[in-house]
MARSETOR-803516 format. One record per atom (N, C-alpha, C): residue in one letter; y, x, z. Coordinates in steps of 0.2 Angstrom, whole numbers, padded with zeros to 4 digits, always signed. Layout:
<nodes>
AYXZ...
</nodes>
This chain:
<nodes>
X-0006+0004+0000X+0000+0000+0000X+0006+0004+0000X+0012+0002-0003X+0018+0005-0002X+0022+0007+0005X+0025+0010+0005X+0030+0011+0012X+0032+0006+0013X+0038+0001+0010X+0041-0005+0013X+0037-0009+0013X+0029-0010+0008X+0026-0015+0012X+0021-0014+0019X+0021-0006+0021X+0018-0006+0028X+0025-0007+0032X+0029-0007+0030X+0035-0009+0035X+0037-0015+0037X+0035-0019+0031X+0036-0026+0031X+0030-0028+0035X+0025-0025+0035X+0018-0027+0039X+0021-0025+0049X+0022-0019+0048X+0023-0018+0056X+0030-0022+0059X+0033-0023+0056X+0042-0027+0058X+0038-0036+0058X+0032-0037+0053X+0030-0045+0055X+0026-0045+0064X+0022-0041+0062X+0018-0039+0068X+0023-0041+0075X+0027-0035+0074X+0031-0033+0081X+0035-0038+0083X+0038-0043+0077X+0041-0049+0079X+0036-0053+0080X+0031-0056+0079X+0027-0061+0082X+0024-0057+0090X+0024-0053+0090X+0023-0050+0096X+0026-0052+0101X+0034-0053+0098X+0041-0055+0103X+0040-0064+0104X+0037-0068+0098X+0038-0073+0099X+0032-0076+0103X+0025-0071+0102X+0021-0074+0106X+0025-0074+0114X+0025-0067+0115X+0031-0069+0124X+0034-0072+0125X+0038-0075+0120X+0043-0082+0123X+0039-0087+0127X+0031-0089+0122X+0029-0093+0121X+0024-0090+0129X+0022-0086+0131X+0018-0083+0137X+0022-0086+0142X+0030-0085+0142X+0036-0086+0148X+0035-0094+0147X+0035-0098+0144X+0037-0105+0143X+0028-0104+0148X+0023-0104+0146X+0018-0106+0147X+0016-0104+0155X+0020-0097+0158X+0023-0096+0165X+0025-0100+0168X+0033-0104+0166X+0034-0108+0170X+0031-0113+0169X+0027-0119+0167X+0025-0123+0165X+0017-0121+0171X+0015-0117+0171X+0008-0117+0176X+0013-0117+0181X+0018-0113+0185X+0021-0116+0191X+0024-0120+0192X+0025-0124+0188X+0026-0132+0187X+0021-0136+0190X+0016-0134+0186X+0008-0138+0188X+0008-0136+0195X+0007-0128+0198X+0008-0129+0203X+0010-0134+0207X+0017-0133+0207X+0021-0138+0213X+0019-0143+0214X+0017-0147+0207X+0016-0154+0209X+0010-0153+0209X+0005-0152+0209X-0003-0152+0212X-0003-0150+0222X+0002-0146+0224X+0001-0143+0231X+0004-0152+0233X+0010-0155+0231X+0011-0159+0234X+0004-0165+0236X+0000-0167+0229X-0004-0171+0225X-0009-0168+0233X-0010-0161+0233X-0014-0162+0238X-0013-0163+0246X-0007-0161+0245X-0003-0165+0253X-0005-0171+0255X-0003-0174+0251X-0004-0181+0249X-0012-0185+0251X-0016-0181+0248X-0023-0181+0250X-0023-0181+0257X-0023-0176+0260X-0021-0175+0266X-0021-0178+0272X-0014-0182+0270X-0009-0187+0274X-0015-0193+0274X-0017-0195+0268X-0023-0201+0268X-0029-0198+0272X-0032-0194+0272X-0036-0193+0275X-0038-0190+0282X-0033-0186+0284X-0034-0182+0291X-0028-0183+0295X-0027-0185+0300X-0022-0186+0307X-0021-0181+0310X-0018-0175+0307X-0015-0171+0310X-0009-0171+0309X-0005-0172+0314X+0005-0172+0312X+0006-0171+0318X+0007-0164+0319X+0009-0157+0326X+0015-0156+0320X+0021-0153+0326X+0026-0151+0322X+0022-0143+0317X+0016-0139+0321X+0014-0132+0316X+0012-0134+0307X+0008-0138+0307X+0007-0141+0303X+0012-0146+0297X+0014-0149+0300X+0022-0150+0296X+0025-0145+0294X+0028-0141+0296X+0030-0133+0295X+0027-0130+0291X+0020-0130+0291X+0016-0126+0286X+0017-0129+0280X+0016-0137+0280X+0016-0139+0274X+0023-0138+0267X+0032-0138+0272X+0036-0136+0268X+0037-0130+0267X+0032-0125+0272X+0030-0118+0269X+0027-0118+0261X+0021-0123+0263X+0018-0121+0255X+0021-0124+0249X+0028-0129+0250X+0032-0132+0246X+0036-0128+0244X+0038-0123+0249X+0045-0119+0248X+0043-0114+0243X+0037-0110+0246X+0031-0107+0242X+0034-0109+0234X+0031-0116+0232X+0030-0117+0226X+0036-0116+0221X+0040-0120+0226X+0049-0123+0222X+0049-0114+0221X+0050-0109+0225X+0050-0102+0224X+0049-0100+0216X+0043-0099+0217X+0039-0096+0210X+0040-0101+0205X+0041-0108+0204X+0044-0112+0201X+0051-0110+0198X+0056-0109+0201X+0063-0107+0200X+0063-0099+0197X+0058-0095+0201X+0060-0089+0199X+0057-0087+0191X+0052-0091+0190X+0049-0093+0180X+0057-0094+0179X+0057-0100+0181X+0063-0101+0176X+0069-0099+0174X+0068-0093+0179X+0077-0089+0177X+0073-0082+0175X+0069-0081+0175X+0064-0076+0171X+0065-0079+0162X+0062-0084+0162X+0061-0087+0155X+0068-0087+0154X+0073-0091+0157X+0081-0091+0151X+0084-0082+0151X+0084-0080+0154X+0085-0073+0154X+0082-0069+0150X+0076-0068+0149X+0070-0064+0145X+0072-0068+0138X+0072-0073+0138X+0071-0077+0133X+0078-0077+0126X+0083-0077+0129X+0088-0072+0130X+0087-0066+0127X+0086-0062+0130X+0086-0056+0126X+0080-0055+0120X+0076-0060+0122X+0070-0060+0115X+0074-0061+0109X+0075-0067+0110X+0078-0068+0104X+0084-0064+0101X+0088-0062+0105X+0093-0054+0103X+0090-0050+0099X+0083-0049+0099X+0080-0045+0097X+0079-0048+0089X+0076-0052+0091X+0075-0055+0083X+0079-0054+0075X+0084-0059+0080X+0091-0062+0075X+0096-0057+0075X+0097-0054+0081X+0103-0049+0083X+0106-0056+0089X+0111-0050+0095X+0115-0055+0099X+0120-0058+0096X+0123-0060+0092X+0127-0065+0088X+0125-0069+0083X+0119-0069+0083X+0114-0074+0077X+0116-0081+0080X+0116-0086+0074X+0117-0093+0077X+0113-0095+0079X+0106-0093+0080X+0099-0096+0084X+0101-0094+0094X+0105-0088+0093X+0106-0087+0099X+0109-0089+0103X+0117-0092+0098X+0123-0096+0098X+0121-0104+0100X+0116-0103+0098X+0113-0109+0098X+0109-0111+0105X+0107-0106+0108X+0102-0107+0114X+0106-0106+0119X+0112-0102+0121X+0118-0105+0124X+0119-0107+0125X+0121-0114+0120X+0126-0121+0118X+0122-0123+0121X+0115-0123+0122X+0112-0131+0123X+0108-0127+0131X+0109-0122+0133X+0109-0121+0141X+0116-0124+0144X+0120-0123+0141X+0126-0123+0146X+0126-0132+0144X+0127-0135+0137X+0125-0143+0140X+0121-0144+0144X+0114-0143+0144X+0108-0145+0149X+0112-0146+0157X+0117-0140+0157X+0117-0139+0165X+0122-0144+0166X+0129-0146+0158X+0132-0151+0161X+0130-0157+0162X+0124-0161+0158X+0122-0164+0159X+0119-0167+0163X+0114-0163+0164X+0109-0165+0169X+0109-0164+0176X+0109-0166+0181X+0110-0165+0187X+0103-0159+0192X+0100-0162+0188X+0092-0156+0191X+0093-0152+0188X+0096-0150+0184X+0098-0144+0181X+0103-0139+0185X+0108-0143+0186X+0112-0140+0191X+0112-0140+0198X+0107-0143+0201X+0105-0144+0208X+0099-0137+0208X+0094-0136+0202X+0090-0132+0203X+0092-0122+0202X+0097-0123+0197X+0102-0116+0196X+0103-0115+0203X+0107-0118+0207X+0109-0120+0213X+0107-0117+0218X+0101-0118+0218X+0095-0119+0225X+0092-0113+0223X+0090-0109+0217X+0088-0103+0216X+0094-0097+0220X+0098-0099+0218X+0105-0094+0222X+0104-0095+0228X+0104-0100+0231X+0104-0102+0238X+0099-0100+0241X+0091-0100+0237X+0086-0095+0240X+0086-0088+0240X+0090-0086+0236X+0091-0079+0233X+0096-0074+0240X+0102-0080+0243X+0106-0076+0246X+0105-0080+0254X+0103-0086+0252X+0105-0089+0260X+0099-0090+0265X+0093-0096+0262X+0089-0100+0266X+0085-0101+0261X+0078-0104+0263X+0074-0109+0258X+0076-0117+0259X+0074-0117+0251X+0075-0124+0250X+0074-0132+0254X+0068-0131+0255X+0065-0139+0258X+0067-0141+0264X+0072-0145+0265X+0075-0146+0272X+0070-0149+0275X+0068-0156+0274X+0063-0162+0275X+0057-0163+0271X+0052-0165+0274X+0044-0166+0272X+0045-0174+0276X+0044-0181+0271X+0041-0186+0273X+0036-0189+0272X+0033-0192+0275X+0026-0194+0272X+0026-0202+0271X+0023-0204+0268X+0024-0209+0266X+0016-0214+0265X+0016-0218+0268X+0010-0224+0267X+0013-0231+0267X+0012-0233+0261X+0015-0239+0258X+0010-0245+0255X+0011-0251+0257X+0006-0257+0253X+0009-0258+0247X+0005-0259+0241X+0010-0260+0235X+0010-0264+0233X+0006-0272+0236X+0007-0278+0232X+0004-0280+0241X+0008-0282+0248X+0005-0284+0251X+0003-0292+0249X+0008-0297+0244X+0004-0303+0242X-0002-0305+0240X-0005-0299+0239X-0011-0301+0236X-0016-0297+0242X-0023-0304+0242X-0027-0301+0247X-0031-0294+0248X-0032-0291+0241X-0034-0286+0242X-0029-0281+0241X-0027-0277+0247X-0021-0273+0246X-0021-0265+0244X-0019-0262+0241X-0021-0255+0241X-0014-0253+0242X-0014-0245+0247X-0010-0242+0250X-0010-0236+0246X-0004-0235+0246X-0001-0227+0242X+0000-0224+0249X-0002-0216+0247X+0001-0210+0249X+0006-0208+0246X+0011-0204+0249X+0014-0198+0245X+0016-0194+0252X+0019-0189+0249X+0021-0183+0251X+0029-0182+0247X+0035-0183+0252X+0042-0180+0249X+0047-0176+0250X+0048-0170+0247X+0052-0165+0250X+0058-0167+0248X+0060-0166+0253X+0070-0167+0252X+0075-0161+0255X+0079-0164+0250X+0086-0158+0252X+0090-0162+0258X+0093-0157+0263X+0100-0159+0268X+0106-0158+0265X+0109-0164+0262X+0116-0164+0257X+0121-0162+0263X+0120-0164+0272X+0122-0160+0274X+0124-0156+0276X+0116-0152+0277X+0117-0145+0275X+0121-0139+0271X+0118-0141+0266X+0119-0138+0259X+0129-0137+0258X+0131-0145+0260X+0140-0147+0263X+0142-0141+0266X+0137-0140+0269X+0146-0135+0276X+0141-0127+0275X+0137-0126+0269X+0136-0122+0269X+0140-0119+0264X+0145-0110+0263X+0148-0110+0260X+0149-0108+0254X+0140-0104+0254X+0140-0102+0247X+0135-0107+0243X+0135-0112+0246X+0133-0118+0240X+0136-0121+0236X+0137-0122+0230X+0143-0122+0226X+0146-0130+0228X+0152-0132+0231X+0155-0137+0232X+0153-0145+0230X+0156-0143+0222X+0155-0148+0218X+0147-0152+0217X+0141-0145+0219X+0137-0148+0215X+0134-0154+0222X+0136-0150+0229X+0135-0153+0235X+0136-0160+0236X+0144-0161+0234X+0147-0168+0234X+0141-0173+0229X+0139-0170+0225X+0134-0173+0218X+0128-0176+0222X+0127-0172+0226X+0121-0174+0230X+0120-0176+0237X+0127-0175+0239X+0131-0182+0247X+0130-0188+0242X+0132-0188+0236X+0135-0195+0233X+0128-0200+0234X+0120-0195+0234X+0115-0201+0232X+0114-0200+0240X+0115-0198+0245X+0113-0199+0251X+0113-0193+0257X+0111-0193+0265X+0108-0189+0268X+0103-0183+0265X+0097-0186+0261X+0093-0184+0260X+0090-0185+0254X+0091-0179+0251X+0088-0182+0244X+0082-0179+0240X+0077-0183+0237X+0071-0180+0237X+0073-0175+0231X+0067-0172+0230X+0067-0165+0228X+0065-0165+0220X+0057-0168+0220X+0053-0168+0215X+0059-0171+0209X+0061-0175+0207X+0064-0179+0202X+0069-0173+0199X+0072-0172+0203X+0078-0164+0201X+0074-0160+0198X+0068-0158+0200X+0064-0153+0200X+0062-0154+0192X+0058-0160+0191X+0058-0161+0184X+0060-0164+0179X+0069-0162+0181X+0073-0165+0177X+0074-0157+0173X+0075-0153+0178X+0076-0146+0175X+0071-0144+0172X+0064-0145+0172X+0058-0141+0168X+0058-0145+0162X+0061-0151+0163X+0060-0154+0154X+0066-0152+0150X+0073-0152+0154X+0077-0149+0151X+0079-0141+0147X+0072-0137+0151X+0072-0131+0148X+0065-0132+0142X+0060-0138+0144X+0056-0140+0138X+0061-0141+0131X+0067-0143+0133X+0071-0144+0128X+0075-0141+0122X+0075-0135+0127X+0078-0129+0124X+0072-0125+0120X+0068-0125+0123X+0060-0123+0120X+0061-0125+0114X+0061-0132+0112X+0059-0135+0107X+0066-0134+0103X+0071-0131+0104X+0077-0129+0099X+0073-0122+0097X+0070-0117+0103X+0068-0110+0099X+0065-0110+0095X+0059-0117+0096X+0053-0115+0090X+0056-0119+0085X+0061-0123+0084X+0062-0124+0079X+0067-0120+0074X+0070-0116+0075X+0075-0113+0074X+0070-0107+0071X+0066-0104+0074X+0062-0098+0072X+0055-0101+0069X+0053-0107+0065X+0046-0111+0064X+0045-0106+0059X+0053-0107+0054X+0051-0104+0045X+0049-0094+0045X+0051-0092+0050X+0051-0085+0051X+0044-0085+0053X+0043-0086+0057X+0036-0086+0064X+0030-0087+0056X+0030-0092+0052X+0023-0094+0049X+0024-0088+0042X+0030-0087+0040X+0032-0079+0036X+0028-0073+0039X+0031-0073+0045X+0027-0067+0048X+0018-0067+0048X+0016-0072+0051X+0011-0074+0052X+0006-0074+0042X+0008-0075+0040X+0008-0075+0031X+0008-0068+0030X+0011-0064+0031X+0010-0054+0029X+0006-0053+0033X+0002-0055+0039X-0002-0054+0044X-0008-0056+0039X-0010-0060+0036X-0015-0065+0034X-0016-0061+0028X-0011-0058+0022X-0010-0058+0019X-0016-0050+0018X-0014-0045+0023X-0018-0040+0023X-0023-0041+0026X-0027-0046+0027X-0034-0048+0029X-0037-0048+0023X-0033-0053+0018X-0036-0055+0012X-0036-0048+0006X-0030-0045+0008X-0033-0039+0004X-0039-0034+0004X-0040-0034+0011X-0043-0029+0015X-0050-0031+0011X-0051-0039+0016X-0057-0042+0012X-0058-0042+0003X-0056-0042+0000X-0054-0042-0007X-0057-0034-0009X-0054-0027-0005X-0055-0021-0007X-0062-0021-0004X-0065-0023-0001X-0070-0020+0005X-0077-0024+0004X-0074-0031+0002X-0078-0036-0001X-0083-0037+0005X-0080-0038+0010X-0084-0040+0018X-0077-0040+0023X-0078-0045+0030X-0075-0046+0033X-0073-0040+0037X-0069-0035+0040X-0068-0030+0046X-0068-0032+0053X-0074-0030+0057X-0072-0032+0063X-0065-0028+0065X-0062-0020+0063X-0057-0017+0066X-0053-0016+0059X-0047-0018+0057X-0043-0017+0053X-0035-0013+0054X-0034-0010+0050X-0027-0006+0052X-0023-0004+0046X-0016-0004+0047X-0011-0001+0041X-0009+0005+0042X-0009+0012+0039X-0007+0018+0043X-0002+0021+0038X+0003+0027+0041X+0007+0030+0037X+0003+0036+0037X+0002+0041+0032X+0000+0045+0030X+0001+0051+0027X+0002+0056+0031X+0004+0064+0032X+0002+0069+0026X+0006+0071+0022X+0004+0076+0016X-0004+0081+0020X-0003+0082+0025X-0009+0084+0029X-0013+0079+0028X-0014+0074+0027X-0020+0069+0030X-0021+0067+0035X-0014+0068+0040X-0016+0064+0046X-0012+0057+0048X-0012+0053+0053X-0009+0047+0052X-0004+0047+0057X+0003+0047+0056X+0006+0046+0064X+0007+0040+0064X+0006+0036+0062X+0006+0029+0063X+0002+0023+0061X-0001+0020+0067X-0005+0016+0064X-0003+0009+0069X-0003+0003+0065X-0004-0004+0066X-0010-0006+0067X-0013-0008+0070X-0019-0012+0068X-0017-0021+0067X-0021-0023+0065X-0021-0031+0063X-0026-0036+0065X-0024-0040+0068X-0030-0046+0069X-0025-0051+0072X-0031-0054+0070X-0028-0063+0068X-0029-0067+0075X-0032-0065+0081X-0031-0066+0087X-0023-0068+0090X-0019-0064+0086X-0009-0064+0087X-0010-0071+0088X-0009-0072+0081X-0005-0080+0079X-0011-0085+0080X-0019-0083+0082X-0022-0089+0085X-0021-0091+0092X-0017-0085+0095X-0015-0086+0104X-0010-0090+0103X-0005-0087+0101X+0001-0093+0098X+0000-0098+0096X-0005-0100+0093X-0005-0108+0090X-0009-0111+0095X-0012-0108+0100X-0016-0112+0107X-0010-0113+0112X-0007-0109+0113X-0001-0110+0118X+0004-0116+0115X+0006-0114+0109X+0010-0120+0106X+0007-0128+0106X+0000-0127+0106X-0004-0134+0106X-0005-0134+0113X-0006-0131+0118X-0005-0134+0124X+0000-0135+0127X+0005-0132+0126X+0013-0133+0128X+0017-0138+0124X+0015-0143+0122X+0018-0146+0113X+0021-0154+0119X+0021-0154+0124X+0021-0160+0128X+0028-0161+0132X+0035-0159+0130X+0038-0157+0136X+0044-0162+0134X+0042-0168+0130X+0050-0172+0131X+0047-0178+0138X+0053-0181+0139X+0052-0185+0142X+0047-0184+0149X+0048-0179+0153X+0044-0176+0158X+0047-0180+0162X+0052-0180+0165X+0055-0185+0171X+0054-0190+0170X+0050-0193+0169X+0048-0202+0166X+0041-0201+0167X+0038-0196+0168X+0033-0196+0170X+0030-0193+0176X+0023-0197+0177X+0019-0194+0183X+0012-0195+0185X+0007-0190+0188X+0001-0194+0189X-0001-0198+0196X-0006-0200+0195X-0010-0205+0200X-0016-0207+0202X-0018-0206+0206X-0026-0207+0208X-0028-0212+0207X-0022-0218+0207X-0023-0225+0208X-0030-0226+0201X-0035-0231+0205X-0042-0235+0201X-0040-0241+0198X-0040-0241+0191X-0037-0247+0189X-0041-0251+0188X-0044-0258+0192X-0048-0262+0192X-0047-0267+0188X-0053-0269+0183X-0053-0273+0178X-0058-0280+0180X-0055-0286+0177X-0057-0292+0180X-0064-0294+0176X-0069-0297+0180X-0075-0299+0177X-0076-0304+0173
</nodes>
């Protein structure tokens, strides 16, 4: 092969490499998302099942809460950061894809309330306190009219707006924001109001970079089909090298189509993130009439 087509081979490579990482970070915070909400789901269980409510045990439980909110927030300003400079890398830092991932964080944050409460609270774990002021528990009948009744669990972590109020390096405004809905405001809803709004931003990268990303992913495939074509058999090990008037190689790429099948599993498992705060699960058994 030519010089600028082994260049065009390692520049496709090295940028799918980049955009597999985005896609790694997205997929980072999204399992610490699972976390969080699975730790409460199991509190929850808990609460129905076993009678222990000592204050140690209460204490424990916002520990494992604080726990999660933690590694939860700290994904997330990983991914916008990282994410960030990935793309710098790509397009360059004044590309309009970039310009673009900007525009639609800084709307996200005016818009959305879990967005700005969740920036917030990452700061505020970073320099002051942890987050979860309140742990309630919750045992609720859901149709007491009806004779056969079933009782919900939950588990809800809340914030102290009064807290947070006379605290100084909470940002003011965003406090008043959250005195507005009350004492105590629960946690989870803000929580996934920011991971769907960073879902959102997601969905501008991949789209902004779809036509590049299956280009790359094409000069990848491309030398599979040559390989096979000269060899007239498939490679388990395949490679692209520069080649020294001596016969030796300082450069080699190697190739496989593992790249962009991890990528297109991540993408089909991550493909889910509009409309997150509208949803949730349930244990509830949905009984069907005879």
């Amino acid at each position: 092969i030519s010089f600028d087509e082994y260049s065009r081979i390692k520049e496709s490579k090295h940028n799918l490499f980049i955009i597999v990482d985005i896609e790694d970070k997205l997929d980072l915070l999204l399992e610490n998302y699972a976390d969080y909400e699975r730790s409460l789901l199991e509190l929850a269980l808990q609460h129905m099942l076993f009678r222990v409510k000592d204050w140690q045990s209460g204490r424990a439980n916002i520990h494992i809460v604080n726990r999660r909110l933690i590694n939860l927030l700290s994904a997330a300003r990983l991914y916008i950061d990282q994410v960030k400079h990935d793309v710098g890398m790509l397009y360059g830092q004044n590309s309009e894809l970039v310009k673009a991932l900007n525009t639609q964080l800084s709307q996200e944050y005016d818009a959305i309330l879990g967005y700005r409460v969740m920036e917030e609270i990452r700061n505020y774990i970073q320099h002051r306190s942890l987050p979860v002021h309140r742990m309630s528990y919750s045992s609720k009948v859901e149709r007491p009219s009806e004779p056969s009744r079933k009782i919900r669990y939950s588990v809800v972590p809340s914030l102290d707006t009064a807290r947070l109020e006379v605290d100084g390096k909470f940002k003011s405004t965003i406090a008043q924001e959250l005195k507005a809905k009350g004492d105590s405001v629960p946690l989870t809803p803000l929580v996934r109001e920011y991971v769907e709004a960073l879902g959102r931003v997601h969905e501008t990268l991949r789209e902004g970079s779809s036509k590049d990303t299956a280009r790359w992913e094409a000069v990848l495939a491309e030398v599979e089909t040559k390989a096979f074509n000269a060899f007239n058999c498939n490679l388990d090990h395949l490679a692209v090298v520069t080649e020294d008037e001596d016969g030796s190689w300082p450069e080699i790429e190697h190739i496989f189509n593992d790249l962009w099948k991890y990528r297109k599993s991540l993408v089909q498992k991550n493909s889910i993130l509009n409309h997150l705060s509208e949803r949730y699960i349930s244990s509830a058994s949905e009984e069907r009439n005879a």
